[in-house]
C-alpha positions in Angstrom: 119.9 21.0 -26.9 119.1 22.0 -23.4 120.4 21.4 -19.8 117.2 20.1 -17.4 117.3 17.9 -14.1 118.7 15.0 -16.5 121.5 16.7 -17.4 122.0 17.6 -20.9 119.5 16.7 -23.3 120.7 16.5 -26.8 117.0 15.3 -28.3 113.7 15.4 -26.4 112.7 17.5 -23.7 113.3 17.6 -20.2 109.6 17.3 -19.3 109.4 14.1 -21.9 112.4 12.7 -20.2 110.7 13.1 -16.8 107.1 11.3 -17.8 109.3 8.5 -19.5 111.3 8.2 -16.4 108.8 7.9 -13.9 107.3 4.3 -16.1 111.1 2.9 -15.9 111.4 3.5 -12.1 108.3 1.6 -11.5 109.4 -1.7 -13.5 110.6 -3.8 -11.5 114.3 -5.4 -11.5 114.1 -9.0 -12.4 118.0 -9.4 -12.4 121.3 -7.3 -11.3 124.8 -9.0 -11.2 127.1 -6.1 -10.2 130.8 -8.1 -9.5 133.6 -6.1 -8.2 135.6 -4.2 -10.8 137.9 -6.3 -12.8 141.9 -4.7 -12.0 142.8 -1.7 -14.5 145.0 -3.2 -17.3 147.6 -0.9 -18.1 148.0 -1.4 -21.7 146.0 -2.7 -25.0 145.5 -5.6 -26.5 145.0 -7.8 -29.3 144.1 -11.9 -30.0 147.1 -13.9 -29.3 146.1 -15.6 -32.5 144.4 -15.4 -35.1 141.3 -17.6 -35.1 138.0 -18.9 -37.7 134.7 -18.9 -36.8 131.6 -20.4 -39.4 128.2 -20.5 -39.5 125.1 -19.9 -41.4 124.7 -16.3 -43.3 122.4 -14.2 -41.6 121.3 -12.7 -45.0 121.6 -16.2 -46.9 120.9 -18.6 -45.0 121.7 -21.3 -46.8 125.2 -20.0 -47.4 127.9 -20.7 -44.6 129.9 -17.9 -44.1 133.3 -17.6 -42.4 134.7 -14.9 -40.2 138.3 -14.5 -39.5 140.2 -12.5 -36.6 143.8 -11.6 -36.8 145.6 -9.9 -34.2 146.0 -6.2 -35.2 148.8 -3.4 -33.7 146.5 -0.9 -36.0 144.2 1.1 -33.1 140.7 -0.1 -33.4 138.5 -2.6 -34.6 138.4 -3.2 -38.6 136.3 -5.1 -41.0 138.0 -6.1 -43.9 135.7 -7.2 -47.0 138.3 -9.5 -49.6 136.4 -9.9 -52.0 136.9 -6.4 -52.4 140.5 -5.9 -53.2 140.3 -2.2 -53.9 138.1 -1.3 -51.0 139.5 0.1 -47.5 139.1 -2.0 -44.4 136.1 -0.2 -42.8 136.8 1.1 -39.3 134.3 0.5 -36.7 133.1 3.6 -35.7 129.8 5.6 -35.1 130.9 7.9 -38.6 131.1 4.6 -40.6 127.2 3.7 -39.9 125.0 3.4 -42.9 121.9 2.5 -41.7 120.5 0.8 -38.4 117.0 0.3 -40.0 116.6 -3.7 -38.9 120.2 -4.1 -38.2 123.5 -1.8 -37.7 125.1 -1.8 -41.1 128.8 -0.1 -42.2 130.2 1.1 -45.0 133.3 2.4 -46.4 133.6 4.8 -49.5 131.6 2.5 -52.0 128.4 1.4 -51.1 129.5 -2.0 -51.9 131.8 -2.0 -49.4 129.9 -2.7 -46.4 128.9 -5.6 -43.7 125.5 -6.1 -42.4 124.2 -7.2 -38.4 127.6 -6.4 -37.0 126.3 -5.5 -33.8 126.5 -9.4 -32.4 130.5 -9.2 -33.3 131.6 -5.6 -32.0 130.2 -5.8 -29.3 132.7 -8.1 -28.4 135.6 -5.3 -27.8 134.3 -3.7 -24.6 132.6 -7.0 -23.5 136.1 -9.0 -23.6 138.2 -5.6 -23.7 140.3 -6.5 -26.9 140.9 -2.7 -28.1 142.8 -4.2 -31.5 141.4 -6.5 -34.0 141.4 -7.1 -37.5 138.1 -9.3 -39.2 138.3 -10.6 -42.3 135.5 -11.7 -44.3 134.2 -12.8 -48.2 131.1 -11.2 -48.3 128.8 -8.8 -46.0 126.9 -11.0 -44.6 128.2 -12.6 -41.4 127.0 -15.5 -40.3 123.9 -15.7 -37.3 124.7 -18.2 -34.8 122.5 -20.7 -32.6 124.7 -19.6 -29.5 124.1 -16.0 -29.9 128.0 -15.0 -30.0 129.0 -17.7 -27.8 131.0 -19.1 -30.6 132.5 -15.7 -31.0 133.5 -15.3 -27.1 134.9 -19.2 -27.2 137.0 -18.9 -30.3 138.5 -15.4 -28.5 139.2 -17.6 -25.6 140.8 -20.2 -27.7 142.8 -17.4 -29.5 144.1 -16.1 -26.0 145.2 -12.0 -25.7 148.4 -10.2 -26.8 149.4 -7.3 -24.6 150.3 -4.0 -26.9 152.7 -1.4 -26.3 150.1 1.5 -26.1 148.4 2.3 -22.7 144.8 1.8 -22.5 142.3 5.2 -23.2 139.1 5.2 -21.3 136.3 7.8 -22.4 133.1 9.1 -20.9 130.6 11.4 -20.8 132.2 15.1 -19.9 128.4 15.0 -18.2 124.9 13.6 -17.8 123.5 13.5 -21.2 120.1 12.5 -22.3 117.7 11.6 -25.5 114.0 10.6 -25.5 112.2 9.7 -28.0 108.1 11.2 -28.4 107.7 7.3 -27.7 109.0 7.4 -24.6 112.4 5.5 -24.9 115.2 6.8 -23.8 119.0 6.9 -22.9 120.6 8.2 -20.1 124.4 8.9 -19.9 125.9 9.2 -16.7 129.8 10.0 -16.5 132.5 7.5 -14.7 134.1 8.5 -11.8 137.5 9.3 -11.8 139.7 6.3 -11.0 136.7 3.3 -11.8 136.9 3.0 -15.1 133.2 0.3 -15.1 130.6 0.6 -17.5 127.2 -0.4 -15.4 124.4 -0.5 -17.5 120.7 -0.3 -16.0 118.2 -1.5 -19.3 114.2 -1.6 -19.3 112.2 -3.4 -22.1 108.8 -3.8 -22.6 107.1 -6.0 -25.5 103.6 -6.0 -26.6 104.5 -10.1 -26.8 105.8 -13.0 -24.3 108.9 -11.2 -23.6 106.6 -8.8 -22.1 108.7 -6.3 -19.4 112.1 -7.0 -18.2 114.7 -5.1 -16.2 118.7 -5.8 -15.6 121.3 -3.9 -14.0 124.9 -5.5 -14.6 128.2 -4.1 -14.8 130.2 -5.0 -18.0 133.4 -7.9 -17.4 134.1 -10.7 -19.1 132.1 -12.8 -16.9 128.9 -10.9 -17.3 129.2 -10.2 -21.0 130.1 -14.2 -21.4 126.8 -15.1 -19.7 124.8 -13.1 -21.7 126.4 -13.9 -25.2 124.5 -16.9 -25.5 121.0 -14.5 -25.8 119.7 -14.7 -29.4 117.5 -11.8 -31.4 114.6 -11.8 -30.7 111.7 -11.9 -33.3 107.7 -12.2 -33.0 106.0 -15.1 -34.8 104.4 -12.5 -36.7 108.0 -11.7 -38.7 108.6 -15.4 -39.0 105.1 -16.2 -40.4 106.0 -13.6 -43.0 109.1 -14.3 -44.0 108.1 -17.9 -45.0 105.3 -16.8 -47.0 104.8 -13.1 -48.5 108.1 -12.2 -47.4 109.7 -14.4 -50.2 109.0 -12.7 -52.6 110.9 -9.3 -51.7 114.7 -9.9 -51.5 115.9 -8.9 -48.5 113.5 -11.0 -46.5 113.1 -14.7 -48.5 116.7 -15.1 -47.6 116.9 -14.6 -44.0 118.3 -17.3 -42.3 116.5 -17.3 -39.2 115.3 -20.4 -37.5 113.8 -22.0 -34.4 117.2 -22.3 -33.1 119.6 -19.1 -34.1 116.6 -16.4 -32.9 114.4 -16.6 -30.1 110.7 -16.5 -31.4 107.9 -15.0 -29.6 104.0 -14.9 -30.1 101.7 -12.9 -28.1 101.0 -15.1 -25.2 103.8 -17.4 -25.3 107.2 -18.4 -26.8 107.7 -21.0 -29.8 111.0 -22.2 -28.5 112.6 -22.3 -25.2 114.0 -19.0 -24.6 117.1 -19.0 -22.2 118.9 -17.0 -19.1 116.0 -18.1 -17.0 116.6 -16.2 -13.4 114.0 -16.6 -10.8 111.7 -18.6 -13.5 111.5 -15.6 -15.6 113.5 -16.2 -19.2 115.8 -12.7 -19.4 117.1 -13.7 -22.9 115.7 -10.8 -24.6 117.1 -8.4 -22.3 120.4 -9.9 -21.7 120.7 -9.7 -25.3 119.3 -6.2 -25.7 122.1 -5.1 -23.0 125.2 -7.6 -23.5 125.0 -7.3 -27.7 122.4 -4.6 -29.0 123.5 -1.8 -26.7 127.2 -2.7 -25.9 127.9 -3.1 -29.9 126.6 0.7 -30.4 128.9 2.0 -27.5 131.7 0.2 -29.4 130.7 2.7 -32.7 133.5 5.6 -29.6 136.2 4.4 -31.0 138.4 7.1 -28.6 139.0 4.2 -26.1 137.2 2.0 -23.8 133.4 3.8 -23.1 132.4 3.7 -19.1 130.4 5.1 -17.0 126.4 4.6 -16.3 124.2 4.3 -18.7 120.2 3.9 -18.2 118.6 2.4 -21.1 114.3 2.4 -21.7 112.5 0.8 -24.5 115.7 1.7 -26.7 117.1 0.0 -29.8 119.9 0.5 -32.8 119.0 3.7 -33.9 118.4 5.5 -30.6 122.1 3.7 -29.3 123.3 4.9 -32.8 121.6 8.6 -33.0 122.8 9.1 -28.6 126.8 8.4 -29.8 126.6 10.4 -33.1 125.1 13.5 -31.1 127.8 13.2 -28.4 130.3 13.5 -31.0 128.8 15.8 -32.9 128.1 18.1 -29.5 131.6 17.7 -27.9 130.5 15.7 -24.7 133.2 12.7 -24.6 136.2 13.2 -22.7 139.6 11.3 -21.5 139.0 9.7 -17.5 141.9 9.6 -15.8 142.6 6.0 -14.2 
């Protein structure tokens, strides 16, 4: 760990961090939706209700799987697994992370005591700001919608909010802290400022595919994060072509449940269904996704309170969002804002 001209860099080097830099600067921004901040709520909340949401297993696709939230007084987000009696609810948080090989996967004490892909449902606390929730499920594999979490964000609406006797922590970044990758991805950290509890969020991608480079800047509320729920994964034709071929015959593929309709699909030149969030005639789906579900669901894993601040995101995905929180923990660099 070292201190350069980016602040704090837990993994990389400064000089990495600066060559990597200089390529995200140049990409253009193809969208930036920066609303006033929302007013500071004073105290936590919870669903007003509890509420059911069903769909296709992401794992089994075949299967339909049910999830269900409960209002919760308990601090934090939870996952409890009922087919497993004997098994603690597993609390969502960065030390509860298993793996985030393909997907962000948690676990609890056994290693059957886990849920797969939850990144498209956590990342629902700081884009709706529910701090309390308890989710209830059979299995540990939750279901992968044709609305990306749409269905998730509507049924929260439905459900309504319950205002908790416990004030509201916000948590940031003590300082600028930074990790690159030798690939050149990176995060940047950038603390809040005293009294603006926002968390703006400034993400560059770039596939060798259709998707091709894309650029947003937008500030976290429940309008933004609403409008870009609807973004599916992404996943080149390449990985569909697979799965419904060789891919069967190894068991954690020949069950996906992908589809035209529940991921967006996309070949080298072109896409093989309509993507969405089209914004100046450029589809944005893959980044919308990348910054309203992929990297706001790894933010969720600081589970000290509401995360803001700035963060500057390039050609990063679960395990960089996953490595960047475990190292702030793990070097001290989180710390209460006062509002």
């Amino acid at each position: 760990m070292s201190v350069g001209q980016f602040g704090r860099i837990v993994y990389g080097s400064d000089a990495q961090l600066e060559v990597s830099y200089r390529r995200f600067e140049r990409q253009k921004v193809d969208q930036e939706w920066m609303p006033p901040p929302p007013p500071i709520p004073a105290a936590q909340t919870t669903l007003g209700a509890p509420v059911e949401v069903t769909g296709s297993g992401t794992f089994l696709g075949a299967a339909r799987r049910t999830l269900k939230f409960e209002p919760y007084d308990q601090p934090g987000w939870w996952l409890e697994r009922t087919d497993l009696p004997l098994a603690l609810p597993i609390h969502v948080s960065v030390v509860n992370v298993w793996t985030t090989a393909r997907n962000i996967v948690l676990c609890c004490g056994s290693p059957h005591n886990y849920m797969r892909m939850v990144e498209h449902i956590v990342a629902l606390r700081l884009g709706l700001n529910i701090d309390n929730l308890l989710i209830k499920i059979d299995n540990g594999d939750p279901p992968l919608f044709e609305r990306g979490s749409m269905d998730l964000a509507d049924a929260f609406a439905k459900a309504g909010t319950r205002v908790l006797n416990r004030p509201v922590s916000y948590v940031t970044v003590s300082e600028p802290v930074a990790m690159v990758k030798p690939n050149g991805s990176f995060l940047l950290i950038k603390p809040a400022r005293p009294g603006a509890p926002v968390l703006d969020i400034d993400c560059a991608i770039d596939f060798p595919s259709a998707i091709g480079r894309q650029r947003l800047r937008a500030r976290v509320t429940p309008e933004t994060f609403r409008y870009g729920a609807v973004a599916r994964t992404n996943c080149p034709l390449s990985m569909m072509v697979y799965a419904a071929t060789v891919g069967k015959l190894f068991a954690d593929v020949r069950n996906l449940g992908y589809n035209r309709r529940n991921i967006l699909i996309a070949g080298r030149k072109r896409y093989f269904n309509e993507p969405r969030l089209d914004h100046n005639g450029k589809a944005l789906e893959a980044v919308w996704h990348r910054v309203m579900l992929d990297l706001l669901a790894a933010i969720a894993l600081i589970d000290r309170g509401r995360f803001v601040g700035e963060i500057i995101s390039y050609k990063a995905g679960h395990t960089l969002d996953v490595d960047m929180v475990r190292l702030l923990y793990k070097h001290n660099l989180l710390t209460d804002l006062a509002v």
